[in-house]
C-alpha positions in Angstrom: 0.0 0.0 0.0 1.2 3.8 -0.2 0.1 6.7 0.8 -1.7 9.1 -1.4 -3.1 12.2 -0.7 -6.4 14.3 -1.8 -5.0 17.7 -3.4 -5.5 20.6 -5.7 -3.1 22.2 -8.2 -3.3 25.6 -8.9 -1.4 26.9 -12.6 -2.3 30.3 -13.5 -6.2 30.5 -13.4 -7.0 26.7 -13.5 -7.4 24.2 -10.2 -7.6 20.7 -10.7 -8.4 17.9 -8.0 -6.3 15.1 -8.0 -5.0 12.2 -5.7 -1.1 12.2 -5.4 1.6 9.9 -4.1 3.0 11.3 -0.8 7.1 9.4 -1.0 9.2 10.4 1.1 11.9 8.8 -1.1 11.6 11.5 -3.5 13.9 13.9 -2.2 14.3 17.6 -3.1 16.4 20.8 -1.8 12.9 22.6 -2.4 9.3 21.7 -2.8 8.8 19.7 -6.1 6.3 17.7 -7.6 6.0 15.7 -10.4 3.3 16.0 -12.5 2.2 13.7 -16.0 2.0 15.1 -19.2 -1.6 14.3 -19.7 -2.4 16.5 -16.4 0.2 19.0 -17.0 -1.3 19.8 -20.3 -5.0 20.1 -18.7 -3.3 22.6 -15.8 -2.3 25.2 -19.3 1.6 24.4 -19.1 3.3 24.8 -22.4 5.1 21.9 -23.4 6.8 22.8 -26.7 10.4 23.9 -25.3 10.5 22.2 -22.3 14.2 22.1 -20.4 15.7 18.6 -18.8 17.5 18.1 -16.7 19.1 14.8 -15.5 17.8 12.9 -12.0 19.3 9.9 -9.9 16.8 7.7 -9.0 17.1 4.0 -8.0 20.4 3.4 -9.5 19.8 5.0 -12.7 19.4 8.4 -14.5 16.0 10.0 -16.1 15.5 12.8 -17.8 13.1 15.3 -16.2 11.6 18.0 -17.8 10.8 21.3 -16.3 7.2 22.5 -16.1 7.7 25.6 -13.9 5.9 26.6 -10.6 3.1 25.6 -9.5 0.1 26.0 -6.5 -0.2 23.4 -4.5 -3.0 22.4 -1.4 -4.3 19.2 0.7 -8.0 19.2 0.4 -9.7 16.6 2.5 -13.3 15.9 3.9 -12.2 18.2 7.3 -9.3 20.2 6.6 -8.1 22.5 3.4 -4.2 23.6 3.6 -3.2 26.9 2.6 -1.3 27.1 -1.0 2.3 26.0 -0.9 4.4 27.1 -3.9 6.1 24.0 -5.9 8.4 23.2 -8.9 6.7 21.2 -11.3 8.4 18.1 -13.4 7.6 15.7 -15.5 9.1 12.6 -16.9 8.1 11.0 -19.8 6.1 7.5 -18.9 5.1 8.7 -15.3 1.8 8.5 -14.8 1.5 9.3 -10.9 1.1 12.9 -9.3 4.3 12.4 -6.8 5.4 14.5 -3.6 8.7 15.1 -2.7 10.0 15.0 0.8 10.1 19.0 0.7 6.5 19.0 -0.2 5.3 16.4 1.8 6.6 18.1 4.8 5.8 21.8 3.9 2.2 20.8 2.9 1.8 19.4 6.9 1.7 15.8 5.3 2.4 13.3 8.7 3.1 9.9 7.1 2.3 7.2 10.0 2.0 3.9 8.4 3.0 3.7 5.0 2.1 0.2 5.1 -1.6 0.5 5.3 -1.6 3.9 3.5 -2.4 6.0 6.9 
């Protein structure tokens, strides 16, 4: 099981809901999060010059293209976080919304067993 998360991105004028992938193995100096194609081209971004830049992840390297910023929020049945300020990336043939550990911890995200998904 993991842990995902209700939230809401915020690009320019346009908010969509979506469930995302709190992992705490994704680690970032700042607040990042990745975002697919498919829902980065719904959010507005323009994706016809996009920059890359090259990740470590599990032993290998990916490309991972630069979106820009992004608004980010928890929205669940009894709470609504305030907007935290993300990078957005993408890499081609990821289809989750993913947190990273910057994220996760400045969105008040409390990871307690990751087992179960609580």
């Amino acid at each position: 099981m993991v842990v995902r998360v209700p939230i809401e991105l915020k690009y320019q004028n346009v908010i969509l809901s979506t469930s995302a992938l709190a992992n705490s193995g994704y680690e970032s100096d700042e607040n990042e999060i990745h975002v697919p194609i498919s829902l980065a081209e719904k959010l507005g971004y323009d994706l016809s010059d996009l920059k890359g830049e090259e990740y470590s992840v599990v032993g290998t390297k990916v490309t991972t293209f630069i979106l820009g910023r992004v608004k980010v929020r928890v929205v669940t049945s009894d709470k609504v976080t305030g907007w935290v300020d993300a990078r957005a990336v993408t890499v081609l043939n990821e289809y989750e919304v993913i947190l990273s550990d910057a994220l996760i911890e400045s969105l008040g995200i409390e990871i307690i067993k990751p087992k179960i998904g609580l």
